[in-house]
N, CA, C and O of each residue as an XYZ file, in Angstrom:
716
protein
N       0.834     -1.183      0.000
C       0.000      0.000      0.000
C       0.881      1.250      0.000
O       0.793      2.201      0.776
N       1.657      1.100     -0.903
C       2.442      2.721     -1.110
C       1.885      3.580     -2.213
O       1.269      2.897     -3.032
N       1.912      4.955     -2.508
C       1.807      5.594     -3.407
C       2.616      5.681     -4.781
O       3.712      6.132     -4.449
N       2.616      5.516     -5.870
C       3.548      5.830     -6.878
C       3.258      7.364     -7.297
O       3.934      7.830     -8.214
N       2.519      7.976     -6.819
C       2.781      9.302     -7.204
C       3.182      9.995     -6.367
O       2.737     10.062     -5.222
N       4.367     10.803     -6.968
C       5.431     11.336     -6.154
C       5.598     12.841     -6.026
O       6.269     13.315     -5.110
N       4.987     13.604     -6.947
C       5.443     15.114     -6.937
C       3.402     15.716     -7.006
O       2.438     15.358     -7.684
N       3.573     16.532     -6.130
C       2.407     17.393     -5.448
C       1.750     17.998     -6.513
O       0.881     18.698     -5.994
N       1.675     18.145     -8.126
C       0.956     17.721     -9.001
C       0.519     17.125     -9.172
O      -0.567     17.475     -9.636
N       0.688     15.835     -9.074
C       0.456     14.593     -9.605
C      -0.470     14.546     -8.261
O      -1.657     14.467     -8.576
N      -0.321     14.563     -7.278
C      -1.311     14.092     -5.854
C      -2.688     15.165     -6.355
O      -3.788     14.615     -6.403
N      -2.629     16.311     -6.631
C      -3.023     17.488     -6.793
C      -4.322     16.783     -8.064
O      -5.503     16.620     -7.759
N      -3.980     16.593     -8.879
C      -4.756     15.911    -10.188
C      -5.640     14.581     -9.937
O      -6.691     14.477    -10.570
N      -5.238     13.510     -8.996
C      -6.006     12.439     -8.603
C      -6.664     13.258     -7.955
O      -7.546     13.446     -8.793
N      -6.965     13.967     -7.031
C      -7.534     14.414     -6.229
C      -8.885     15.242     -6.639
O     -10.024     15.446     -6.218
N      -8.285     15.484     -7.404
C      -9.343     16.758     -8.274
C      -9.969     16.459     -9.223
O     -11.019     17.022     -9.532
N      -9.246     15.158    -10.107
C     -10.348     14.380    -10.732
C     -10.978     13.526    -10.121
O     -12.093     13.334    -10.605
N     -10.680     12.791     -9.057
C     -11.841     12.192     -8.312
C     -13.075     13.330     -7.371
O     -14.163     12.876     -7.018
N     -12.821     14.243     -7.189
C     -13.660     15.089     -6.477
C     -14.485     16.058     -7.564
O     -15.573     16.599     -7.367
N     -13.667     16.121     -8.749
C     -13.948     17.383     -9.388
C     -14.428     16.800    -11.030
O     -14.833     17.439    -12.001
N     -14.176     15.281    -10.838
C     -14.328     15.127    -12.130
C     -13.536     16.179    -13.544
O     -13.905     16.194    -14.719
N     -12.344     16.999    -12.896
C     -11.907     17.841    -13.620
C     -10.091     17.648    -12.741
O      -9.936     18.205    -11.654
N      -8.998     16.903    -13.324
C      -7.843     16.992    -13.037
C      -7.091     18.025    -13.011
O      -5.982     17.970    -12.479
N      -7.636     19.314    -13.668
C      -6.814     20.616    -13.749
C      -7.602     21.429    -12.547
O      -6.786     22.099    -11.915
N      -8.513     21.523    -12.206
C      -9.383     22.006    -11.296
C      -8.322     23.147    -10.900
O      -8.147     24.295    -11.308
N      -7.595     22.236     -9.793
C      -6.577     23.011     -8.788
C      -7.421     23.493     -7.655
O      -7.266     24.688     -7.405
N      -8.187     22.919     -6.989
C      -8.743     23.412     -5.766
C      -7.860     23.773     -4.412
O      -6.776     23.402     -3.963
N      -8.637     24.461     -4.104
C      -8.275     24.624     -2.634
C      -7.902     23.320     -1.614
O      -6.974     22.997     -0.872
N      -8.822     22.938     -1.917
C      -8.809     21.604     -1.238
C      -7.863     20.181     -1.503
O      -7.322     19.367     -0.756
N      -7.988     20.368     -3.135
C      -6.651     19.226     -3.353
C      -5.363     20.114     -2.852
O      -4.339     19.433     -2.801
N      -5.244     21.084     -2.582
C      -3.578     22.241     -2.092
C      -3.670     21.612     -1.188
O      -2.682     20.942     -0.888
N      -4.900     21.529     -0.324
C      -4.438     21.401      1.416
C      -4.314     20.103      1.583
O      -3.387     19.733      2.304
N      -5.444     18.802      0.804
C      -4.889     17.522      1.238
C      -3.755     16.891      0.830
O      -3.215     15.957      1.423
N      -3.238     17.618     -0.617
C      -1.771     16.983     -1.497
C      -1.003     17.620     -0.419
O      -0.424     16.681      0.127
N      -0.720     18.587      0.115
C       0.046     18.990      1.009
C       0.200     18.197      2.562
O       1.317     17.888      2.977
N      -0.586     18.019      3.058
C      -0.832     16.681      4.148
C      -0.304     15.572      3.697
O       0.644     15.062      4.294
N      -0.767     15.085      2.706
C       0.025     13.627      2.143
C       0.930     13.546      1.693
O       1.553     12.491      1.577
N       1.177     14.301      1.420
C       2.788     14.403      0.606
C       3.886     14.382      2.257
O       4.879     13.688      2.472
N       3.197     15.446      3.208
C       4.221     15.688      4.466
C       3.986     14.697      4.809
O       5.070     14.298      5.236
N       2.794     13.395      5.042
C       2.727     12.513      6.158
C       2.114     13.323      7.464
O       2.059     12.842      8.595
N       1.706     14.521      7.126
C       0.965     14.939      8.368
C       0.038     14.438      8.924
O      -1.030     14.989      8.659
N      -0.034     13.338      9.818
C      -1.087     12.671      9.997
C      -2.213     13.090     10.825
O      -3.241     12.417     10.898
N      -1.954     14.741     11.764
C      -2.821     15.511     12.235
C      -3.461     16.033     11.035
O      -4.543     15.461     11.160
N      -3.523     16.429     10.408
C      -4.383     17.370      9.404
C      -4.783     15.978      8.180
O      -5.771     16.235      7.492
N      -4.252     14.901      7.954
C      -4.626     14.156      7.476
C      -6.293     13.548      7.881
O      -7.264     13.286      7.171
N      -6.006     13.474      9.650
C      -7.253     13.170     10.423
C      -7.895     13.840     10.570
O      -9.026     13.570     10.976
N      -7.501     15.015     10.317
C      -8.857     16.285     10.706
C      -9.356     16.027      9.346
O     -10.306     15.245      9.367
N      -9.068     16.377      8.323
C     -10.007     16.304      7.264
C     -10.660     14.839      6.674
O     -11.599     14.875      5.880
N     -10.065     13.534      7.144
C     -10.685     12.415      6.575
C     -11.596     11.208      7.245
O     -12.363     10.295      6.939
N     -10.802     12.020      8.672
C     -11.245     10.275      9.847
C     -12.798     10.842     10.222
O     -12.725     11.618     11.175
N     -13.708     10.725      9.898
C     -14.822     10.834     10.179
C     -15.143      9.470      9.614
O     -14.493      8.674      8.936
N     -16.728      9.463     10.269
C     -17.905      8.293      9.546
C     -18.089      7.949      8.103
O     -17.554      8.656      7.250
N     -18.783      6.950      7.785
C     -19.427      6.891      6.548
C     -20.247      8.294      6.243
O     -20.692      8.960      7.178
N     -20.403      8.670      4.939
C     -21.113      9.543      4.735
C     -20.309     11.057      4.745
O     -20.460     11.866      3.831
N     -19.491     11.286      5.848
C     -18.844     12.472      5.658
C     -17.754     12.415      4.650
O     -17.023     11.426      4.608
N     -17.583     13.518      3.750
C     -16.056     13.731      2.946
C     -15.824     12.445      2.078
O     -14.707     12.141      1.659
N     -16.852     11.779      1.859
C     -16.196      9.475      0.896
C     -15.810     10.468      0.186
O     -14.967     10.998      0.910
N     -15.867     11.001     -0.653
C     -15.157     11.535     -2.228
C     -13.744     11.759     -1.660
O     -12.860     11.016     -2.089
N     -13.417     12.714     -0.725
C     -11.995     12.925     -0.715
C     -11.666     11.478      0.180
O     -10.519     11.181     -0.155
N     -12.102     10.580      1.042
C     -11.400      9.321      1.671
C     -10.957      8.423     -0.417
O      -9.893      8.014     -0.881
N     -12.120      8.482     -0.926
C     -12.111      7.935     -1.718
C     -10.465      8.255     -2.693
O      -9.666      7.431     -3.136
N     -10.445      9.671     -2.748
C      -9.254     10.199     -3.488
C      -8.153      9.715     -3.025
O      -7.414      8.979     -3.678
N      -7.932     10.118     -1.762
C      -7.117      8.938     -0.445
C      -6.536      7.860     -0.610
O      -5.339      7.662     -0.816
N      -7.739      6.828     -0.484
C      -7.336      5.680     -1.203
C      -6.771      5.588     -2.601
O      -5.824      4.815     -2.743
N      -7.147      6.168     -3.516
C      -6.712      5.574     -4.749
C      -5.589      6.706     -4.982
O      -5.037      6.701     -6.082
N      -5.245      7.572     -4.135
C      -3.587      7.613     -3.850
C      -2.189      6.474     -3.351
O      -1.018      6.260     -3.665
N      -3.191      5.991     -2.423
C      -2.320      5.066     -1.695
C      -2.713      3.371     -2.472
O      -2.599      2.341     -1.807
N      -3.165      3.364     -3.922
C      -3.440      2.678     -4.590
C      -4.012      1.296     -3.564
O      -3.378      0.254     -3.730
N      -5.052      1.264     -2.634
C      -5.622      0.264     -1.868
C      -7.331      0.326     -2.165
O      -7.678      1.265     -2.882
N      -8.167     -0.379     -1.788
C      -9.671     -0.720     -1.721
C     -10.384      0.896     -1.097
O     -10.186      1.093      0.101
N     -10.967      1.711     -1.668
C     -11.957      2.242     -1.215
C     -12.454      2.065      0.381
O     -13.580      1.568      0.395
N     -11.957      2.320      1.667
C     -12.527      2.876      3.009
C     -13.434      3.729      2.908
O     -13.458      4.527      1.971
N     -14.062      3.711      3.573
C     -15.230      5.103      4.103
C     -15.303      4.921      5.743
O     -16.006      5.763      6.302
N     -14.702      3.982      6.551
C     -15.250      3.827      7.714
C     -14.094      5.109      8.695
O     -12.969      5.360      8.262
N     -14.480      5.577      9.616
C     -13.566      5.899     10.634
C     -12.143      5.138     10.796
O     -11.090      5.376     10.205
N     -12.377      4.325     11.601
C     -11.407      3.367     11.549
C     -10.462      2.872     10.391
O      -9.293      2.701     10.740
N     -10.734      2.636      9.201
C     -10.205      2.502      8.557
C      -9.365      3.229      7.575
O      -8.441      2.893      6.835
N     -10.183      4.675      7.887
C      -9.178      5.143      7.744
C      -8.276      6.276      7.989
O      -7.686      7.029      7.215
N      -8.341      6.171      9.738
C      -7.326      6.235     10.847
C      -6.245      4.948     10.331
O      -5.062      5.275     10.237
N      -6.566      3.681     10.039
C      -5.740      2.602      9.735
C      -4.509      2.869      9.226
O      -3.386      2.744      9.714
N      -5.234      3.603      7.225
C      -4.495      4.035      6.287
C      -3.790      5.100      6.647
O      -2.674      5.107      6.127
N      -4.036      6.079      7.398
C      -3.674      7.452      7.816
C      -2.018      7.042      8.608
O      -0.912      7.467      8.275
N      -2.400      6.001      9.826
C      -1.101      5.812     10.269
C      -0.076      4.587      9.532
O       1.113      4.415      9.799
N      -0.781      3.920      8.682
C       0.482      3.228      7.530
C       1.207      4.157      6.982
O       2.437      4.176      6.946
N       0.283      5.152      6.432
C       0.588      5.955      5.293
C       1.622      6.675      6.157
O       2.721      6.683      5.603
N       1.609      7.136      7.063
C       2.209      8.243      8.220
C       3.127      7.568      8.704
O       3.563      7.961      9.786
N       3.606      6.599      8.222
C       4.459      5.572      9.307
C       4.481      5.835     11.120
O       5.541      5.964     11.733
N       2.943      5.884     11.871
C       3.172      5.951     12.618
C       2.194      4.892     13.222
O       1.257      4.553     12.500
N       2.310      4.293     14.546
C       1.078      3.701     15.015
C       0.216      4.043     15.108
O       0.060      5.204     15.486
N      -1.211      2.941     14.710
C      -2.575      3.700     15.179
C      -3.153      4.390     16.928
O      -3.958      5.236     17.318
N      -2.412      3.657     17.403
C      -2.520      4.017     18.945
C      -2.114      4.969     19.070
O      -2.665      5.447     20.061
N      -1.051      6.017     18.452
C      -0.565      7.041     19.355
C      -1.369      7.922     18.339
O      -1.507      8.986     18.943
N      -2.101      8.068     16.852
C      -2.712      8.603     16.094
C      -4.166      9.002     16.783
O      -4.791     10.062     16.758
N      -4.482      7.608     17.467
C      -5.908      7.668     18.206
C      -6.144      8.571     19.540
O      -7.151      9.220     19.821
N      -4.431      8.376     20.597
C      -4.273      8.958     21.741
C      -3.660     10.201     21.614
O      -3.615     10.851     22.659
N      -3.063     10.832     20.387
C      -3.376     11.866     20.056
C      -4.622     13.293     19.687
O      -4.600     14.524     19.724
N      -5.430     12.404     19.402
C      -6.779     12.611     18.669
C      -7.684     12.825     20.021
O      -8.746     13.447     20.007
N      -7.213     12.327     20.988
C      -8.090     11.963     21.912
C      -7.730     13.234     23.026
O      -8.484     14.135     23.394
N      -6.216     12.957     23.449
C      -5.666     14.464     23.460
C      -5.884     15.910     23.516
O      -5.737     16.757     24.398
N      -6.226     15.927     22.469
C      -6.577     17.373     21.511
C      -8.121     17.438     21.857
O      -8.508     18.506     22.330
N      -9.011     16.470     21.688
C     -10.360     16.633     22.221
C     -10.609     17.276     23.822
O     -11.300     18.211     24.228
N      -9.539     16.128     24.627
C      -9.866     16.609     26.386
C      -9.457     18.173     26.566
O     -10.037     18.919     27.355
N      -8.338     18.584     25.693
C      -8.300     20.158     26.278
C      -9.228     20.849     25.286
O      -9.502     22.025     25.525
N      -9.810     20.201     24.072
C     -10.399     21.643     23.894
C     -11.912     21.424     24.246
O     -12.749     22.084     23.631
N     -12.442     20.205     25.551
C     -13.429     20.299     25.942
C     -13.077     21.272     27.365
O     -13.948     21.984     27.865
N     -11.906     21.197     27.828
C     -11.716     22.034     29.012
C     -11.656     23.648     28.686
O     -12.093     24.557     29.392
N     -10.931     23.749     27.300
C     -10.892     25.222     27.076
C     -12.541     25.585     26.560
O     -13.050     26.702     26.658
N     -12.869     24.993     26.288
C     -14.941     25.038     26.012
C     -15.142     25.466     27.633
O     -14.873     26.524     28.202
N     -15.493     24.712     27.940
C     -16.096     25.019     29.248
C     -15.651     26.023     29.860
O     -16.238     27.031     30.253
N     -14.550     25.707     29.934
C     -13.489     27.465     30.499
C     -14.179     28.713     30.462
O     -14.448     29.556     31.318
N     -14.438     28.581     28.975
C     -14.805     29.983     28.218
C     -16.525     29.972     28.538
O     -17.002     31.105     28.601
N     -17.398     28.954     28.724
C     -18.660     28.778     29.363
C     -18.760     29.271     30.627
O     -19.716     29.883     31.103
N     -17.585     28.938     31.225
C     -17.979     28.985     33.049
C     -17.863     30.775     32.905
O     -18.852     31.407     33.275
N     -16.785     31.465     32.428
C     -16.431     32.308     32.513
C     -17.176     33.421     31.764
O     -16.965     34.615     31.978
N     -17.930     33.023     31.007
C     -19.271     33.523     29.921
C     -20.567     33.805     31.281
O     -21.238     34.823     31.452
N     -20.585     32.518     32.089
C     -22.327     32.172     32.788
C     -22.190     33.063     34.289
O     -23.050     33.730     34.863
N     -20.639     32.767     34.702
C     -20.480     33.634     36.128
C     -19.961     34.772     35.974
O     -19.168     35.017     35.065
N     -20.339     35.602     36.834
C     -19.426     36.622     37.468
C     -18.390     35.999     37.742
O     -17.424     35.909     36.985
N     -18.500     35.380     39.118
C     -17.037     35.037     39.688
C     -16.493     33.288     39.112
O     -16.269     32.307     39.822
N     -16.396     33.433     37.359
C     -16.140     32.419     36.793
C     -14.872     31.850     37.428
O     -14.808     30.731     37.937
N     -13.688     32.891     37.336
C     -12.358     32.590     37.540
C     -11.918     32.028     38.896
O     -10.914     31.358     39.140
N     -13.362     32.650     40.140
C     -12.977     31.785     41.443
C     -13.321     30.661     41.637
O     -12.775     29.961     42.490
N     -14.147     30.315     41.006
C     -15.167     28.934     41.042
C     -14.148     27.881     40.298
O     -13.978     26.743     40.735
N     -13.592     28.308     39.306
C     -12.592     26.962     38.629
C     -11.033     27.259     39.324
O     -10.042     26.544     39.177
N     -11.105     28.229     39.934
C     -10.028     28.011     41.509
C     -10.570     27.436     42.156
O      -9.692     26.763     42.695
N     -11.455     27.158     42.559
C     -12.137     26.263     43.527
C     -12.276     24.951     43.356
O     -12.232     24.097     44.241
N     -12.466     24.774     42.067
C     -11.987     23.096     41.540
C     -10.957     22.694     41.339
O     -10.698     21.543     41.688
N     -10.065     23.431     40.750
C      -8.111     23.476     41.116
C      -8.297     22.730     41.916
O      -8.446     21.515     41.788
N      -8.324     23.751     43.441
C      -7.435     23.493     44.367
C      -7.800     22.411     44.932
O      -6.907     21.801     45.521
N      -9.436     21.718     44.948
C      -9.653     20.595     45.103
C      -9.245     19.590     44.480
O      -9.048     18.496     45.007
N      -9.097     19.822     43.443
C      -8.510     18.561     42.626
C      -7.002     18.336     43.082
O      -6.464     17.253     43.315
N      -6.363     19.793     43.168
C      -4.959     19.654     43.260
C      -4.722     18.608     45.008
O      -3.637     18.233     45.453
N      -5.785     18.432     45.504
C      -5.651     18.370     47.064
C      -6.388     16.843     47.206
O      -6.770     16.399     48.288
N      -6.541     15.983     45.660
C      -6.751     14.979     46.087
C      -8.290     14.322     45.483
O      -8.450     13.162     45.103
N      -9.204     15.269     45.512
C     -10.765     14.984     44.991
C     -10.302     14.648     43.848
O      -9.544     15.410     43.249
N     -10.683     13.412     43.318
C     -10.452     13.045     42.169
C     -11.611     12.463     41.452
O     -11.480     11.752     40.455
N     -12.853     12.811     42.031
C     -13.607     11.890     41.327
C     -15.160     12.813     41.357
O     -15.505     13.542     42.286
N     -15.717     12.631     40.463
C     -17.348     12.626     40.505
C     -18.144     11.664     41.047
O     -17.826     10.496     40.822
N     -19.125     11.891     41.724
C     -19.901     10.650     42.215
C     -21.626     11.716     42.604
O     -21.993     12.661     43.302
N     -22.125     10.831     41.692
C     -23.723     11.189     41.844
C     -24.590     10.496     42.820
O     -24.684      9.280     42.981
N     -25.187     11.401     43.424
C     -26.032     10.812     44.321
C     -27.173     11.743     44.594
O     -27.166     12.974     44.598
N     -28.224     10.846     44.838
C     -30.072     11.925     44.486
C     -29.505     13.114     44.179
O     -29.215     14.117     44.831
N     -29.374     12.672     42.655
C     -29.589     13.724     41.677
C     -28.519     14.992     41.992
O     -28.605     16.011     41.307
N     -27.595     14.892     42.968
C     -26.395     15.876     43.140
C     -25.772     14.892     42.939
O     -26.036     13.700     43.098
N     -24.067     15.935     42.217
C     -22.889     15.574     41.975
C     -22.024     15.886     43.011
O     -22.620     16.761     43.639
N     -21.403     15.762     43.326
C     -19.883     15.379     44.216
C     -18.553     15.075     43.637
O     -18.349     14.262     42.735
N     -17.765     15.721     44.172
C     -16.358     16.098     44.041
C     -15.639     15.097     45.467
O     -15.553     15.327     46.673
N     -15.296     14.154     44.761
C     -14.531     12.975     46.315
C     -13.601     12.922     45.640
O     -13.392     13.071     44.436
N     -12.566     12.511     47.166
C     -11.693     11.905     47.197
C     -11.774     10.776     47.475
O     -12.900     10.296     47.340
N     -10.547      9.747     48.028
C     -10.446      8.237     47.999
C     -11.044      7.991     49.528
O     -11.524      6.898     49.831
N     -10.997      8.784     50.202
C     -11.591      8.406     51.318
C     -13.016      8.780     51.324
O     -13.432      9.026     52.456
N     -13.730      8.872     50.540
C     -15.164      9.585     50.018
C     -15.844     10.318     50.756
O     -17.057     10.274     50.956
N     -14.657     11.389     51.409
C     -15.089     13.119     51.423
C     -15.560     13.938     50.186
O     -14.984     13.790     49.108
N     -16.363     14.604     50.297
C     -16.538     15.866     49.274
C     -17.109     16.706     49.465
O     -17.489     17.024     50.592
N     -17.451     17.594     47.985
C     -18.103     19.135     47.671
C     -18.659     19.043     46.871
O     -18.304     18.887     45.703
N     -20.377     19.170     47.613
C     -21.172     19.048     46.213
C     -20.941     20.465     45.571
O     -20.747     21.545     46.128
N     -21.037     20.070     43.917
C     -21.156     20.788     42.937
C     -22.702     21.544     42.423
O     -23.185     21.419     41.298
N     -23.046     22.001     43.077
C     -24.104     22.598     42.918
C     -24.885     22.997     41.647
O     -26.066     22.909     41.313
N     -23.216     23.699     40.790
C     -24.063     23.947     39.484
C     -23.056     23.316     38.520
O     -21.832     23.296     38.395
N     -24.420     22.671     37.721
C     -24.079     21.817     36.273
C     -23.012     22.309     35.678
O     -22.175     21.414     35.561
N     -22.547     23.602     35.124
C     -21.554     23.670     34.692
C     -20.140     23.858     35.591
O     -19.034     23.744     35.064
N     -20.328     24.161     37.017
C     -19.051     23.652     38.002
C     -19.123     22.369     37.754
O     -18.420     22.297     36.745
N     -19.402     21.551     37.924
C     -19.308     20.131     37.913
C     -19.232     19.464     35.753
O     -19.471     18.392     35.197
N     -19.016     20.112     35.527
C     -19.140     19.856     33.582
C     -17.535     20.281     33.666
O     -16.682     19.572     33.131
N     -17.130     21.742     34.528
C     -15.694     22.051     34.369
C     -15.086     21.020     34.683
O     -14.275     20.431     33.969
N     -15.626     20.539     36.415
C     -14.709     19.588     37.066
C     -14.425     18.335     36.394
O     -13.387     17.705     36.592
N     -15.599     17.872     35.381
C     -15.551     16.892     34.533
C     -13.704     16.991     33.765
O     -12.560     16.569     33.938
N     -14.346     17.671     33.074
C     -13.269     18.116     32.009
C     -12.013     18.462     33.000
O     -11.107     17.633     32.915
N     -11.842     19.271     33.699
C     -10.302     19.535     34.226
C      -9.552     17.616     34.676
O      -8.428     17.209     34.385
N     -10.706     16.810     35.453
C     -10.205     15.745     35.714
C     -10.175     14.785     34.568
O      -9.839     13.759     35.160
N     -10.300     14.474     33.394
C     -10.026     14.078     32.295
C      -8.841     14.732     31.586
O      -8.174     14.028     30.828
N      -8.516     16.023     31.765
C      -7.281     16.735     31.536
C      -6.265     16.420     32.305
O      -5.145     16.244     31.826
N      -6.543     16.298     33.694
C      -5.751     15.861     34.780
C      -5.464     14.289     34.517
O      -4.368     13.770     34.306
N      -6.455     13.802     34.569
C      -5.703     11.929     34.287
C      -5.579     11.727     33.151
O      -5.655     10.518     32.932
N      -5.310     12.718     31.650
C      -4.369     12.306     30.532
C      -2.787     12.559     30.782
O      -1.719     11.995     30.542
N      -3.329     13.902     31.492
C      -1.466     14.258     31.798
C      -0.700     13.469     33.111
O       0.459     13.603     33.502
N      -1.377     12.929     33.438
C      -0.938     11.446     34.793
C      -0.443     10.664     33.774
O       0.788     10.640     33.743
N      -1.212      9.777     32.620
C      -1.421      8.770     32.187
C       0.080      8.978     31.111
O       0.689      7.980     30.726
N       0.609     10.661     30.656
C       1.334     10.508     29.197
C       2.588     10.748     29.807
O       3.614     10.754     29.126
């Protein structure tokens, strides 16, 4: 499963006749994906291809019949092709991917908490310093959330989006434990 086309024309023209039914096209779009494939960028490779069935098949499709293999459309498959093609593993392609999601659900919320409160900036000090001090966990109970630790002390979270931050900061917190 290697490519024989070698110079960013040539990627540029499959691309554009499979999408464009027109090989001279020159889109925007064959610039940015011949440019990804050609680097092996396998971040911008995944942003534009690893989705579901149904999203983008024309350009997965172009994809493939770059890397002269069977037509994918699935997610997975082609995350597969993405890290052959990338010479890198699918695991660190996936735990990358995964990565990039947990902070920019924390920088979301961030910008929510700090949108909904006044005192946005003390309230996610307030989950800091709990977290920093050990609460590591969510735990629901009649219908309130809780902020525990291992000895199952806590602070209920009163409001949905304190407890949506605390979500997210501790998913941020046990990737950067885990890498």
């Amino acid at each position: 499963m290697t490519s024989t086309i070698k110079t960013k024309t040539e990627i540029r023209q499959v691309i554009d006749l499979v999408l464009h039914d027109d090989a001279n096209k020159n889109s925007n779009w064959s610039e940015m994906l011949a440019s990804a494939f050609l680097a092996k960028q396998h971040r911008l490779l995944s942003e534009y291809l690893s989705h579901g069935k149904g999203f983008n098949d024309v350009s997965k499709k172009a994809f493939c019949q770059l890397l002269n293999t069977d037509t994918v459309l699935t997610k997975k498959g082609i995350d597969i092709l993405i890290a052959q093609h990338c010479q890198i593993e699918l695991e660190y392609l996936l735990n990358e991917r995964k990565q990039e999601e947990i902070e920019f659900t924390l920088s979301h919320v961030k910008e929510k908490v700090l949108d909904k409160f006044e005192n946005g900036i003390e309230a996610m000090a307030w989950v800091d310093s709990l977290v920093e001090k050990g609460f590591n966990k969510i735990v629901k109970q009649n219908k309130k959330s809780y902020l525990v630790n291992d000895e199952g002390n806590g602070y209920n979270l009163k409001r949905a989006l304190i407890r949506e931050y605390a979500e997210a900061l501790l998913a941020f917190s046990n990737m950067k434990e885990a890498a």
